[in-house]
C-alpha positions as CSV (number, residue, x, y, z in Angstrom):
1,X,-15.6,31.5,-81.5
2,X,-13.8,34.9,-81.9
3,X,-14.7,35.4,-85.4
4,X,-18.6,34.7,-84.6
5,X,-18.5,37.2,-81.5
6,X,-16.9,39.9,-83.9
7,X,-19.5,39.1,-86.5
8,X,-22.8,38.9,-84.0
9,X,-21.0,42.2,-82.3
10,X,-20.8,44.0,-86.3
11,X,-24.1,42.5,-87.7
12,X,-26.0,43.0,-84.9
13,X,-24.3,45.2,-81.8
14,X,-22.7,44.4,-78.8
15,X,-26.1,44.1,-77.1
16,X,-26.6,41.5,-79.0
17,X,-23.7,39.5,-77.4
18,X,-26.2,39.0,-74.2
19,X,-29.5,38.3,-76.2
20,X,-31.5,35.7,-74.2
21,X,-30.1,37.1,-70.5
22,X,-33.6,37.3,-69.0
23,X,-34.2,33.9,-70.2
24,X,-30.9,32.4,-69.1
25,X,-31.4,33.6,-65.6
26,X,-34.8,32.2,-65.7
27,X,-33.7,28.7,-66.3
28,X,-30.2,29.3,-63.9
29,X,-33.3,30.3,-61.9
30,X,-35.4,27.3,-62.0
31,X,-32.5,24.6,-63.1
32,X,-29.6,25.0,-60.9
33,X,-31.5,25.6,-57.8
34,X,-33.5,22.8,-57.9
35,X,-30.8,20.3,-58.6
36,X,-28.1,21.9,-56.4
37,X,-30.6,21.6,-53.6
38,X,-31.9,18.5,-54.6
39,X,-28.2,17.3,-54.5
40,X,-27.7,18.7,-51.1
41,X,-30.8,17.0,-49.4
42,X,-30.5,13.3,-51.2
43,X,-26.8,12.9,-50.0
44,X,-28.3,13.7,-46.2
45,X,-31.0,11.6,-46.7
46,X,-28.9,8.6,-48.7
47,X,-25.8,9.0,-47.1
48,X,-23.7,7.5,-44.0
49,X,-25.5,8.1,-40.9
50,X,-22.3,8.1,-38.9
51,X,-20.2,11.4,-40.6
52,X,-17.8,8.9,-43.2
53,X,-17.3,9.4,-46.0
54,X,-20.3,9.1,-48.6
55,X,-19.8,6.5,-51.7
56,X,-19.1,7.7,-55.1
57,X,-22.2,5.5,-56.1
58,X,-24.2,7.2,-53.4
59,X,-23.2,10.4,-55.1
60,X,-23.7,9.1,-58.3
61,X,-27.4,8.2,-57.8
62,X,-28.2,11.6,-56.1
63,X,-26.5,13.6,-59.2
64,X,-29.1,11.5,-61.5
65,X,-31.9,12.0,-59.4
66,X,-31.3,15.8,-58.6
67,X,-30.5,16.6,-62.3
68,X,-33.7,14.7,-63.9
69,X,-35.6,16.9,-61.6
70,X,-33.9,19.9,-62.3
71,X,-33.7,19.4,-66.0
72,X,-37.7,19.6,-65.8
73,X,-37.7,22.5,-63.9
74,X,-35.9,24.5,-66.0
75,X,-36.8,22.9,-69.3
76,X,-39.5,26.0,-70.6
77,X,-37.2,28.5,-70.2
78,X,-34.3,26.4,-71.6
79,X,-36.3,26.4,-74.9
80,X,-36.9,30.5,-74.5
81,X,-32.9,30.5,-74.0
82,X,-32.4,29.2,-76.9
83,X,-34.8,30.6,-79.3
84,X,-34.0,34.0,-78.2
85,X,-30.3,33.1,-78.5
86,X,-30.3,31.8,-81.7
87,X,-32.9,34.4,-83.4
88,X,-30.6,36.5,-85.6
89,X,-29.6,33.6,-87.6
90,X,-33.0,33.0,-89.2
91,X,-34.2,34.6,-92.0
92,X,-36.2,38.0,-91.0
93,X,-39.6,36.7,-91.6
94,X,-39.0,33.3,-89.1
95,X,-37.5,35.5,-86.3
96,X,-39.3,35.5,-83.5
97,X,-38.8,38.5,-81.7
98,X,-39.3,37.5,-77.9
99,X,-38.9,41.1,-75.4
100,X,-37.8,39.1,-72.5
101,X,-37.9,35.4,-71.0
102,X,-41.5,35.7,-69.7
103,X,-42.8,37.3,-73.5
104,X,-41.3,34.4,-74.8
105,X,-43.1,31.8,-72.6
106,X,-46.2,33.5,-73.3
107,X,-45.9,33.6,-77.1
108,X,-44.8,29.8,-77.1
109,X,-48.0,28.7,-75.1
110,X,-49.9,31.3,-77.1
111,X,-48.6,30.5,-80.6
112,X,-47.7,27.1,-80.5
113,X,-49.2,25.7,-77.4
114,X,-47.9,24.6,-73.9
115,X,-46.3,21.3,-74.8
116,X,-43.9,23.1,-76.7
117,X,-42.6,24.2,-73.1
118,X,-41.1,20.9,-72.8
119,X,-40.1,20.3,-76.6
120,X,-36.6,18.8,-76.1
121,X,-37.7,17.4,-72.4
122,X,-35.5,14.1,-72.9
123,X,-32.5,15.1,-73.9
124,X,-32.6,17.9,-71.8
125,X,-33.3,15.9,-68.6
126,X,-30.5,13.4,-69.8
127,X,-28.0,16.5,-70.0
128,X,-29.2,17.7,-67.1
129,X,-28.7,14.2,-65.6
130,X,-24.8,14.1,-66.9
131,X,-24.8,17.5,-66.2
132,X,-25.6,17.4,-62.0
133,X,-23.7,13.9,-62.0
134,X,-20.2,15.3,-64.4
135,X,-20.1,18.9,-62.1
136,X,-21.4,18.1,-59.1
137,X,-20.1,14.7,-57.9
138,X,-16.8,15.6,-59.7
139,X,-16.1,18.6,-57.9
140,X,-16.8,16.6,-54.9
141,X,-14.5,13.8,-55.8
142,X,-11.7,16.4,-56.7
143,X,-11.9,18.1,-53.6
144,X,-11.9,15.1,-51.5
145,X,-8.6,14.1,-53.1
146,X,-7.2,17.5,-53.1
147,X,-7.6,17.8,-49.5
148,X,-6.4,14.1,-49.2
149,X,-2.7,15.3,-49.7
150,X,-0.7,18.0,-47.9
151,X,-0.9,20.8,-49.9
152,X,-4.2,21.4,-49.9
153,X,-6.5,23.1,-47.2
154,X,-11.0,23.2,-47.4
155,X,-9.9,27.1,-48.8
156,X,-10.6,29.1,-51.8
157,X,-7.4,27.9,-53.8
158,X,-9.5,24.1,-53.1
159,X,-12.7,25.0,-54.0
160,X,-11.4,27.1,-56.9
161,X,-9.1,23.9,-58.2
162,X,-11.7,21.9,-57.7
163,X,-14.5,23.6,-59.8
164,X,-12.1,24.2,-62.3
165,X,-11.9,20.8,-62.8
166,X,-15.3,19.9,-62.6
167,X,-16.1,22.4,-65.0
168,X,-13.6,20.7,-67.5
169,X,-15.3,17.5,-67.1
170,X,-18.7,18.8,-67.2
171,X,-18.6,20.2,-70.2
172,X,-16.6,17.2,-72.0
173,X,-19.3,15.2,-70.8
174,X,-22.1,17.1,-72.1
175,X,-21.3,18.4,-75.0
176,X,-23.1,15.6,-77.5
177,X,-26.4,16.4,-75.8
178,X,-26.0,20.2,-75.6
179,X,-25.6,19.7,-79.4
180,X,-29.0,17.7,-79.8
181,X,-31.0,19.0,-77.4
182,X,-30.2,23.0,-79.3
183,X,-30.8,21.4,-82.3
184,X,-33.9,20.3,-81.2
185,X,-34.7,23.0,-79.1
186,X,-34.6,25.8,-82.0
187,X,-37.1,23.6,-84.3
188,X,-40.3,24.1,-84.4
189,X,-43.5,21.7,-85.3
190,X,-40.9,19.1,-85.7
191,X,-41.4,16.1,-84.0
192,X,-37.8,14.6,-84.9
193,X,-36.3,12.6,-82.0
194,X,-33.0,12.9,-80.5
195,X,-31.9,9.5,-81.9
196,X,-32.9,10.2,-85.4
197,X,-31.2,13.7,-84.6
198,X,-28.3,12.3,-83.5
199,X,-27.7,9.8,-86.3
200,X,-28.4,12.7,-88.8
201,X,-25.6,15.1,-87.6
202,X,-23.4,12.3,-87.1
203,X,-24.4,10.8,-90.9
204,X,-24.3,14.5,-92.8
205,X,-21.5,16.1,-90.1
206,X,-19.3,13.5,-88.5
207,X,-19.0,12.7,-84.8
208,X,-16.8,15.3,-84.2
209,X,-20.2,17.6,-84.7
210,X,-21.5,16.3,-81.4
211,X,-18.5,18.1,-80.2
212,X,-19.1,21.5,-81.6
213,X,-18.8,23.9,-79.6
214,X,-16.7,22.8,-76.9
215,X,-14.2,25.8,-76.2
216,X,-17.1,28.2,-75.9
217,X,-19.2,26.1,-73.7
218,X,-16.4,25.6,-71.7
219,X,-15.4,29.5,-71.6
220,X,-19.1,29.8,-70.0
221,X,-19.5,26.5,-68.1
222,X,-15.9,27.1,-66.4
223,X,-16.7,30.4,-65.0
224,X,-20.3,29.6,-64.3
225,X,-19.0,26.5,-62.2
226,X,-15.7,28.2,-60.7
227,X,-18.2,31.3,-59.3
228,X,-21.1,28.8,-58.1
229,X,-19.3,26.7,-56.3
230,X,-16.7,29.7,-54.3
231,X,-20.5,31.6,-53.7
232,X,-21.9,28.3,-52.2
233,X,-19.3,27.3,-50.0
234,X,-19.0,30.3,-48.6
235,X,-22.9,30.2,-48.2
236,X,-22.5,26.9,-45.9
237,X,-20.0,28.7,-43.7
238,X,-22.5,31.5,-43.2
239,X,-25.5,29.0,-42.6
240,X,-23.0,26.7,-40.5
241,X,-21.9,29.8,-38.4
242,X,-25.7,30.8,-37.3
């Protein structure tokens, strides 16, 4: 991971380390606050009536449900995100040179048509699934037991524990899809599916390729989760105190 930052930082410039930001906030735009919502209103709508304690299945089935609709959501820019990201290692004459998120949605629908938008939809709904269900419901469950014992307090030092955590399952969990769907995401005018995908890394690679990546994604996904979770708890206690 190291040796790749200091050779995208050398080949290309330290800018280069944050190609794809307009995109990425985009899709955090359009992803994560649909299914964080999402999550929010099923568990009020699914969950005990009387104030116990909601069922991990109950939890379960909301985390599906909000990240299939999420993963939708965010899907277009998702395939921006990645392009942009992973445009300096094709040849110069296949680059695509987007200027920002919204160039490259235009170009894509332009160039290549709109259902391109969604190229990658499955797999990226079905990460998005194990996504919502992995970080959301975990860092629910870890809290819950955290707070279960007498050390622990609904504080910062909980909720940062907690998302920690989550974080480290989250990413363990989706790592074979965020392999296919960037695989699938970068191609274009192919029409290969993520099973024959998946067999073919697996075949020419080894299934410890659906795995590539993991530290990395983790070094963002960690952070990502730790800060969204501290920022939206301390959201509710704003929105609880009015």
């Amino acid at each position: 991971m190291i040796g790749t930052m200091i050779n995208v930082a050398r080949n290309e410039g330290l800018l280069a380390l944050y190609t794809g930001l307009s995109a990425s906030l985009l899709r955090q735009g359009t992803y994560s606050t649909v299914r964080f919502g999402t999550y929010d209103l099923l568990k009020e709508k699914f969950g005990p009536k009387d104030g116990s304690r909601i069922p991990v299945s109950t939890m379960l089935m909301c985390g599906v449900l909000a990240g299939c609709i999420g993963g939708g959501f965010g899907n277009p820019a998702d395939v921006v995100n990645i392009r942009m990201v992973n445009d300096g290692k094709l040849p110069k004459e296949q680059q695509r040179h987007y200027k920002h998120a919204f160039d490259g949605l235009f170009r894509v629908v332009k160039e290549e048509g709109p259902a391109q938008l969604m190229r990658g939809l499955g797999p990226n709904m079905n990460r998005a699934i194990l996504m919502t269900a992995s970080q959301l419901v975990s860092y629910d469950g870890f809290k819950r037991q955290l707070l279960a014992t007498p050390w622990f307090h609904d504080n910062l030092a909980t909720h940062f524990a907690s998302s920690l955590l989550a974080g480290l399952v989250a990413t363990t969990v989706c790592a074979p899809l965020d392999v296919l769907k960037t695989r699938i995401m970068n191609s274009s005018g192919s029409n290969t599916s993520s099973t024959k995908m998946f067999f073919h890394i697996v075949k020419t690679e080894g299934p410890q390729a659906m795995f590539k990546g993991w530290l990395p994604a983790f070094l963002r996904l960690g952070p990502h989760t730790i800060v969204t979770f501290i920022v939206l708890e301390q959201l509710k206690v704003i929105v609880h105190k009015k």
